[in-house]
N, C-alpha and C positions, 0 to 999 in steps of 0.2 A: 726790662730785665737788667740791663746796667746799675737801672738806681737800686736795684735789690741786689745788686751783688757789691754796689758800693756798701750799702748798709751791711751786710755783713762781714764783708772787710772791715769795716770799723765797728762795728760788736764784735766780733773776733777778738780785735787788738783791743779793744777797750775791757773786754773782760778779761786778757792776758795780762795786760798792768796793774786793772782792780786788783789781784791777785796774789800779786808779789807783795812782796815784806817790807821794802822799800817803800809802796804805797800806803802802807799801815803804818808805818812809822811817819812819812807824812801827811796822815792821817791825826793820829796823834801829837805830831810837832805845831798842827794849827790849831788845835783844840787850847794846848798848853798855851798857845801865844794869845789867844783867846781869854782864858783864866788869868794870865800876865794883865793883858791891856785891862780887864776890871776894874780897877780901882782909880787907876786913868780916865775912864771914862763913866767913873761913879757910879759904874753898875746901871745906867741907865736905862730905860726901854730902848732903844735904838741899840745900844751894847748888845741885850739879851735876843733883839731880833733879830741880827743879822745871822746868830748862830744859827736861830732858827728857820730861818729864812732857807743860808745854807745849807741845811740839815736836810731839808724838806725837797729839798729840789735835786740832790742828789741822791736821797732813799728814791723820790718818784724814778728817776732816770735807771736806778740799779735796779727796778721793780722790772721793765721790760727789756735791761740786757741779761737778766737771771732766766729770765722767758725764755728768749732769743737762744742763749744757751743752752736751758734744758732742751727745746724743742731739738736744736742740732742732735745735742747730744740721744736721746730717745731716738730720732730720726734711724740715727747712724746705728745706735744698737740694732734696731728692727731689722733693717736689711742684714743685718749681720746672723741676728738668729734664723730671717728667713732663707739664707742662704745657706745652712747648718740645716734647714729640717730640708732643704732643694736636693742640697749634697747628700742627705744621709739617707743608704738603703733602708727602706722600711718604714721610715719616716711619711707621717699623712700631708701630700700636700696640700689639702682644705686648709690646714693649720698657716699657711702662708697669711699674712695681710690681717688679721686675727684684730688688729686695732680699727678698722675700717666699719667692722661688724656690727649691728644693732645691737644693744643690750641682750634684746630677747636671745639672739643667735647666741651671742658669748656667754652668755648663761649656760646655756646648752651645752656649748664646749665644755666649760666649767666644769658643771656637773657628769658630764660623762666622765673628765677624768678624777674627776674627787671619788667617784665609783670602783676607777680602776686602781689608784691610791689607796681603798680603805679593802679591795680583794689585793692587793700586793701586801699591802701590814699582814693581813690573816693568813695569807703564806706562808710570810718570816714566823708568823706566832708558830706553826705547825712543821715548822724547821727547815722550811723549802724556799727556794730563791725567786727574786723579786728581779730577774732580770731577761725574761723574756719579753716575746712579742705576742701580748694578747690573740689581735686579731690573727693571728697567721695558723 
């Protein structure tokens, strides 16, 4: 557990710096000095790889702090909505945990409410409101 909570300590921090403006500019300020040394070093293969090199190795690394990130972030909505349908009278709590589900289940879900969605339009069309509680 430690080394997992080291690691996100430092995906944390390391996508808070990615972040900022100051690392895009130096981003950008190495790139330039890059373009600068060219001619210096005649354009050479070794010139053009090292960019690439670095290039490559820092998309791989931003590939699974981007992960790292979304998942957090997903994580942390979920309980949040699942906590809003807990809290809220009326609310179905099947609907809790809803990402957990097989396809086939969540289909179902799906579809039962694309049903309830297309009799609440036909409501509004008929001049009546779309804001009750079906089942009740």
């Amino acid at each position: 557990m430690k080394s997992s909570t080291s690691y996100s300590r430092i995906a944390n921090w390391a996508a808070h710096i990615s972040g900022r403006p100051v690392t895009f500019v130096l981003a950008v300020t190495v790139i330039l000095a890059w373009i600068v040394t060219g001619p210096l070093f005649h354009f050479s293969d070794t010139w053009q790889l090292v960019i690439n090199t670095a290039t490559t190795i820092i998309t791989f690394l931003m590939v699974f702090l981007i992960q790292n990130t979304q998942n957090r972030d997903t994580q942390a909505m979920q309980v949040k909505l699942d906590e809003l349908i807990r809290a809220t009278k009326g609310a179905h709590n099947a609907l809790l945990d809803l990402e957990h589900l097989e396809d086939e289940q969540l289909d179902a879900f799906r579809s039962r409410y694309e049903r309830l969605a297309q009799s609440a339009r036909a409501e509004l069309l008929k001049g009546n409101t779309d804001t009750d509680t079906p089942e009740a």
